[in-house]
LUMFINU-221982 format. One record per residue (C-alpha): residue number from 1; x, y, z; residue in one letter. Coordinates in steps of 0.2 Angstrom, whole numbers, plus 5000, padded with zeros to 4 digits. Layout:
<pt><num>NUM</num><px>X</px><py>Y</py><pz>Z</pz><residu>A</residu></pt>
...
***
This chain:
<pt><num>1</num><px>5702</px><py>5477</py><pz>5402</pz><residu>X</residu></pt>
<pt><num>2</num><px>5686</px><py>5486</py><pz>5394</pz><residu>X</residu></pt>
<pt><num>3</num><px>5684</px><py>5469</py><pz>5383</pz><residu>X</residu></pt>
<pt><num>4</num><px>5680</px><py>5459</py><pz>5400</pz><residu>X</residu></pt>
<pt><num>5</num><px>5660</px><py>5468</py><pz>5400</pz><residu>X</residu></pt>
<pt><num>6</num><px>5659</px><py>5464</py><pz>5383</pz><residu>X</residu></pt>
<pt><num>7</num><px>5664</px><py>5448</py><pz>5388</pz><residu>X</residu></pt>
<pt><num>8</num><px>5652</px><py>5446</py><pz>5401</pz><residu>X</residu></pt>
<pt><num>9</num><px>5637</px><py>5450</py><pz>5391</pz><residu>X</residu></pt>
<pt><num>10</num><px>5642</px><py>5438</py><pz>5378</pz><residu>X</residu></pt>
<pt><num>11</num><px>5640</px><py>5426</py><pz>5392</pz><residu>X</residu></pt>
<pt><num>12</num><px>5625</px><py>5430</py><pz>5400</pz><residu>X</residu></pt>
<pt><num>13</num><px>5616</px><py>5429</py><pz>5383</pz><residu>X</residu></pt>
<pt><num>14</num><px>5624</px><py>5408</py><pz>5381</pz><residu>X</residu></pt>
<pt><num>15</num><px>5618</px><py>5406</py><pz>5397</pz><residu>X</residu></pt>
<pt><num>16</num><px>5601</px><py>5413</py><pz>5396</pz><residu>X</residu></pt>
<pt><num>17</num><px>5598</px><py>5408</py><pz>5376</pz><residu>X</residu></pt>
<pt><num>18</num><px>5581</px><py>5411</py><pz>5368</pz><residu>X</residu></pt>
<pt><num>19</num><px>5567</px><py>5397</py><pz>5370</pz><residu>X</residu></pt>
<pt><num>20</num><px>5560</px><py>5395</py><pz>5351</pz><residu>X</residu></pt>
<pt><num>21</num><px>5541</px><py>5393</py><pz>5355</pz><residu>X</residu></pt>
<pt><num>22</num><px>5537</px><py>5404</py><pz>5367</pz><residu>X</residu></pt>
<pt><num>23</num><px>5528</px><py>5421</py><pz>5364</pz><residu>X</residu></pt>
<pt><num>24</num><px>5530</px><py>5425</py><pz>5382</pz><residu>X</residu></pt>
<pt><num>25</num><px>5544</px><py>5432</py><pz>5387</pz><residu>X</residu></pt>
<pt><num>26</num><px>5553</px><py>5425</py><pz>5402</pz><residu>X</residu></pt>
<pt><num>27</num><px>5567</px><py>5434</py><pz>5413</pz><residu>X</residu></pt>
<pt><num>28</num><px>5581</px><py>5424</py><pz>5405</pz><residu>X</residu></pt>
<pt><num>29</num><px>5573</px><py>5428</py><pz>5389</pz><residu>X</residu></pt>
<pt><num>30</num><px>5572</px><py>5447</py><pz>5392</pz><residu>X</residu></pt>
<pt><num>31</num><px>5593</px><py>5447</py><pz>5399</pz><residu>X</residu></pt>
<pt><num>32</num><px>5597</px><py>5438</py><pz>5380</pz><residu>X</residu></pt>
<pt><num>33</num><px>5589</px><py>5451</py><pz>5373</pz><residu>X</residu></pt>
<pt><num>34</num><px>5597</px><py>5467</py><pz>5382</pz><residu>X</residu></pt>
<pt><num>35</num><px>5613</px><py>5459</py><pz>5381</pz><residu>X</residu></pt>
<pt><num>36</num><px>5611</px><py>5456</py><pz>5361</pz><residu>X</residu></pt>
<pt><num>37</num><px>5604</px><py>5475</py><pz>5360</pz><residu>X</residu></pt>
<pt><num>38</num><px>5619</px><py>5481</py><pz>5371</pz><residu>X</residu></pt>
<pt><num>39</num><px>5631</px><py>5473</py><pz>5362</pz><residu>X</residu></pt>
<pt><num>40</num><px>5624</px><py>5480</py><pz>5347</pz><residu>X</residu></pt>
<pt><num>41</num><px>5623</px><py>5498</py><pz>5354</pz><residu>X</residu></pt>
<pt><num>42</num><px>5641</px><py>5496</py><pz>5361</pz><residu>X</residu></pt>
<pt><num>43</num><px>5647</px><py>5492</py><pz>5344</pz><residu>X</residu></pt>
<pt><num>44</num><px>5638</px><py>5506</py><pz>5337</pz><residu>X</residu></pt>
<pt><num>45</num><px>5645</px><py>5517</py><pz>5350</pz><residu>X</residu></pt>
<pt><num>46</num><px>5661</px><py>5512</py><pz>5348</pz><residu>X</residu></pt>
<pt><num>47</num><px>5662</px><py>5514</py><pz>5326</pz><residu>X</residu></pt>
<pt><num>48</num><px>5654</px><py>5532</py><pz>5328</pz><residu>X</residu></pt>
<pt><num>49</num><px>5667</px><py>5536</py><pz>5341</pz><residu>X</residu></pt>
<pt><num>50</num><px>5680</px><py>5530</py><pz>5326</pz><residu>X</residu></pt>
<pt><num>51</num><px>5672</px><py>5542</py><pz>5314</pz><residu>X</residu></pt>
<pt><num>52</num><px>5672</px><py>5554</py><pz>5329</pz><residu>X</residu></pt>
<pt><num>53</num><px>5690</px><py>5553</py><pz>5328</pz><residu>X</residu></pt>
<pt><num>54</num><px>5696</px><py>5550</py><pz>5313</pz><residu>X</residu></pt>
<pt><num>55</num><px>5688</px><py>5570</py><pz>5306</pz><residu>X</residu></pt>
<pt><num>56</num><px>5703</px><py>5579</py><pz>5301</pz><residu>X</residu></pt>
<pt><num>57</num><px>5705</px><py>5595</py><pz>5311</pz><residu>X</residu></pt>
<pt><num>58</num><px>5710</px><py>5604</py><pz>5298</pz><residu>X</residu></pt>
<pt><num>59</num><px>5695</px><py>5601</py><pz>5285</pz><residu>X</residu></pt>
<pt><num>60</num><px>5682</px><py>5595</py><pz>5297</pz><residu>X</residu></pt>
<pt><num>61</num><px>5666</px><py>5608</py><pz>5298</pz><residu>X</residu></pt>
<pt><num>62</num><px>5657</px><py>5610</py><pz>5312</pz><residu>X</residu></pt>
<pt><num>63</num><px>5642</px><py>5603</py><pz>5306</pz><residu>X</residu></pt>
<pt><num>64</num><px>5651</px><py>5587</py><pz>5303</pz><residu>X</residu></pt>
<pt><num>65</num><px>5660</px><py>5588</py><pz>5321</pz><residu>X</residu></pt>
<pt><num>66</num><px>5643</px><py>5591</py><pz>5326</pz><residu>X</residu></pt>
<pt><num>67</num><px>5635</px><py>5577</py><pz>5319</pz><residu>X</residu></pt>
<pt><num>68</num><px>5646</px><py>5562</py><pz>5323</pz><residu>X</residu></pt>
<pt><num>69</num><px>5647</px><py>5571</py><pz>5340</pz><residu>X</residu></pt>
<pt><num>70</num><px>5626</px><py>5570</py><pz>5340</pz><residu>X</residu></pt>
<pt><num>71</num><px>5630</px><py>5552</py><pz>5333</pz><residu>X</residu></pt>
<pt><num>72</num><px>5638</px><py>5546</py><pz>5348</pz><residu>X</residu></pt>
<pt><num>73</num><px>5627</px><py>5553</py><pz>5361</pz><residu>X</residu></pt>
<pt><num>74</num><px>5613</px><py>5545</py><pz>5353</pz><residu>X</residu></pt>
<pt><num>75</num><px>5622</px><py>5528</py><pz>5354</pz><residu>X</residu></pt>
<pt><num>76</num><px>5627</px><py>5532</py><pz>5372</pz><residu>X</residu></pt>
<pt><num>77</num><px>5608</px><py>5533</py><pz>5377</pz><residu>X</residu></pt>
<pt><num>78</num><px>5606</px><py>5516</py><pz>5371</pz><residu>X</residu></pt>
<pt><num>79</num><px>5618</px><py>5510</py><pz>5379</pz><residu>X</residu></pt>
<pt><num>80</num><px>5613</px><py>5517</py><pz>5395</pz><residu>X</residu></pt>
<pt><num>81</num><px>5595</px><py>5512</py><pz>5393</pz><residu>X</residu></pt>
<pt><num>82</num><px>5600</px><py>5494</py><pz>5387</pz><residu>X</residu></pt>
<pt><num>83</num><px>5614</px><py>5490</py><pz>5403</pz><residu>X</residu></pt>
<pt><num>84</num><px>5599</px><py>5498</py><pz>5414</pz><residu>X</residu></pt>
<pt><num>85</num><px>5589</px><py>5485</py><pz>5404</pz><residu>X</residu></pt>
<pt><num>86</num><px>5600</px><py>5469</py><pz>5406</pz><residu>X</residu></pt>
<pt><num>87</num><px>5603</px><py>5472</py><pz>5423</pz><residu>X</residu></pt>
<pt><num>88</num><px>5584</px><py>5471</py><pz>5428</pz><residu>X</residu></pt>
<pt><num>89</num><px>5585</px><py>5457</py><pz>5418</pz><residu>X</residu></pt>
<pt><num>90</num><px>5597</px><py>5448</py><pz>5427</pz><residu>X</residu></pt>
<pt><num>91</num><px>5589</px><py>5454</py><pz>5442</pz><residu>X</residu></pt>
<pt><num>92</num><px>5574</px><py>5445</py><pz>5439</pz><residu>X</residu></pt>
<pt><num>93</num><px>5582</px><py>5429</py><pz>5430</pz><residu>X</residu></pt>
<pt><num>94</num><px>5589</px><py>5426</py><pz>5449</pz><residu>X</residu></pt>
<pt><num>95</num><px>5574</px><py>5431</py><pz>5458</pz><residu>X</residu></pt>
<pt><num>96</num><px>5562</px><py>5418</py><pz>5447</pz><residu>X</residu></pt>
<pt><num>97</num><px>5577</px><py>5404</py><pz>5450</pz><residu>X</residu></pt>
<pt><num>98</num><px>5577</px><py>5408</py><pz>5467</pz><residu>X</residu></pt>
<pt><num>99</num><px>5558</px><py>5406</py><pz>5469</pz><residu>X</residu></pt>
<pt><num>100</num><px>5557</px><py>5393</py><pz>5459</pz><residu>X</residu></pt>
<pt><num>101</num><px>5570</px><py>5383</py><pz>5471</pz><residu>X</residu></pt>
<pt><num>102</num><px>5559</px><py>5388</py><pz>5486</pz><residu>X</residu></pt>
<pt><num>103</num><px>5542</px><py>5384</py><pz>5479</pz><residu>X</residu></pt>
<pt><num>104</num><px>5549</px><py>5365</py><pz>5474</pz><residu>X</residu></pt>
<pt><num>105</num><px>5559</px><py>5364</py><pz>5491</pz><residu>X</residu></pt>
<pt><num>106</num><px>5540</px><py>5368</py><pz>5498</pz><residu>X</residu></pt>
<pt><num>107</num><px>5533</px><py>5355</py><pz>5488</pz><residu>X</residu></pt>
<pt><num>108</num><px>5543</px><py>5341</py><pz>5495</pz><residu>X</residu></pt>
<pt><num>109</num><px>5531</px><py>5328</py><pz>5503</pz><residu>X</residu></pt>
<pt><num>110</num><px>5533</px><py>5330</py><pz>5523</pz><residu>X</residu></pt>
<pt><num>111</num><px>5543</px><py>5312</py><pz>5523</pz><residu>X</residu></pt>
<pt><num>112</num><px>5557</px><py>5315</py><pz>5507</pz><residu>X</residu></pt>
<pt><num>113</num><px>5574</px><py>5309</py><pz>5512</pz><residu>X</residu></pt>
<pt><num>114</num><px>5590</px><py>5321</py><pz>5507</pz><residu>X</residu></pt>
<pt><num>115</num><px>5595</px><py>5311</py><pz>5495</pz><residu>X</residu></pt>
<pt><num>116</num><px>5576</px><py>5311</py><pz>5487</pz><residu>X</residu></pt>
<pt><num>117</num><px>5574</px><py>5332</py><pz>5491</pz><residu>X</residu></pt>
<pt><num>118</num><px>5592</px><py>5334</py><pz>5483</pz><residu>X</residu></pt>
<pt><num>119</num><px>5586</px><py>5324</py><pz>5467</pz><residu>X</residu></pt>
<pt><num>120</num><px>5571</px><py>5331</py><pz>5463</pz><residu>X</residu></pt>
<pt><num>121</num><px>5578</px><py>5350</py><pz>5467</pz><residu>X</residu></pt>
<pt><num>122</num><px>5593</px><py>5346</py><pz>5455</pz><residu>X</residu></pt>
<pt><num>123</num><px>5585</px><py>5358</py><pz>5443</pz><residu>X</residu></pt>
<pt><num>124</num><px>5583</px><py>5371</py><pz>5452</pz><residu>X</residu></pt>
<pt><num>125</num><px>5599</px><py>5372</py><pz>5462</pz><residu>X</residu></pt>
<pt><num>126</num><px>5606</px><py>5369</py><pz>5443</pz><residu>X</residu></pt>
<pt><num>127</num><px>5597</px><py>5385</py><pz>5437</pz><residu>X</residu></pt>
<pt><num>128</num><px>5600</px><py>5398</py><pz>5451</pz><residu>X</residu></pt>
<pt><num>129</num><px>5620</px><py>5394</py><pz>5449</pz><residu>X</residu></pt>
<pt><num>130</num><px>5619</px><py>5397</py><pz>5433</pz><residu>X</residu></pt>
<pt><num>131</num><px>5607</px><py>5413</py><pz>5433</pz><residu>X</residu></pt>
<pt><num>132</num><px>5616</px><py>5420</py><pz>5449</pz><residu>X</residu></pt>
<pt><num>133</num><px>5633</px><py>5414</py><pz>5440</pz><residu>X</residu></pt>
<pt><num>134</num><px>5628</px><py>5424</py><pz>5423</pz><residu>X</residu></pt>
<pt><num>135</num><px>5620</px><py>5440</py><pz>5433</pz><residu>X</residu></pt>
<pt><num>136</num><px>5640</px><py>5441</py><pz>5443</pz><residu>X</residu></pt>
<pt><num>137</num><px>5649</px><py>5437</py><pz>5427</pz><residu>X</residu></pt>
<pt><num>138</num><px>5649</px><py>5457</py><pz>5422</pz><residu>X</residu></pt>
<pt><num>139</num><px>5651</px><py>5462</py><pz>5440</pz><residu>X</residu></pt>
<pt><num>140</num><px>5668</px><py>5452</py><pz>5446</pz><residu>X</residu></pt>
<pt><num>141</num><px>5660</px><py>5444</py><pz>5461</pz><residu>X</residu></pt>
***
């Protein structure tokens, strides 16, 4: 079961992946990029918890209990800053889908027909399920 967030950040950063080009970072951009550093502090966090655990009790000093002890705390920072991270990310992955949905729904010409509003807002609709679908994946919704 702890696997399943791990999972989910995995799959916000394929949903989200990086555009090659741009120097400005967009929302989507930014969630990859937390995602990538979480999973990275997660794994970090999770191999100095291993050497956490695997000092022998009977020939471990307290200097080396002390250090893999100071080891995971430091990882457990990042992680904590990165989650914090990707979830404003997320946040504002949905918000500029959202808006760009309304701002394109408030471009339509007075006289579109549904079937013209739905074509030209395909993209839209398109990228706010898969932004809002990404953003629940971690959260079970």
């Amino acid at each position: 079961m702890k696997r399943f967030p791990v999972i989910g950040v995995l799959c916000v950063s394929a949903v989200f992946g990086l555009a090659a080009c741009s120097d400005d970072s967009s929302p989507s951009e930014e969630a990859t990029k937390a995602a990538a550093d979480l999973c990275t502090d997660l794994g970090s966090l999770k191999a100095d918890n291993a050497k956490l655990k695997a000092l022998n009790p009977a020939t471990a000093t307290k200097d080396q209990v002390k250090d893999a002890y100071d080891a995971v705390q430091k990882d457990w920072d990042g992680v904590k800053e990165n989650l914090s991270k990707l979830k404003d990310a997320e946040r504002a992955a949905v918000q500029a889908a959202a808006e760009d949905l309304k701002k394109g729904y408030e471009d339509l010409p007075g006289d579109t027909t549904g079937k013209d509003a739905l074509t030209k807002l395909q993209p839209q609709i398109q990228k706010l399920d898969e932004t809002s679908t990404a953003a629940s994946a971690g959260l079970q919704c």
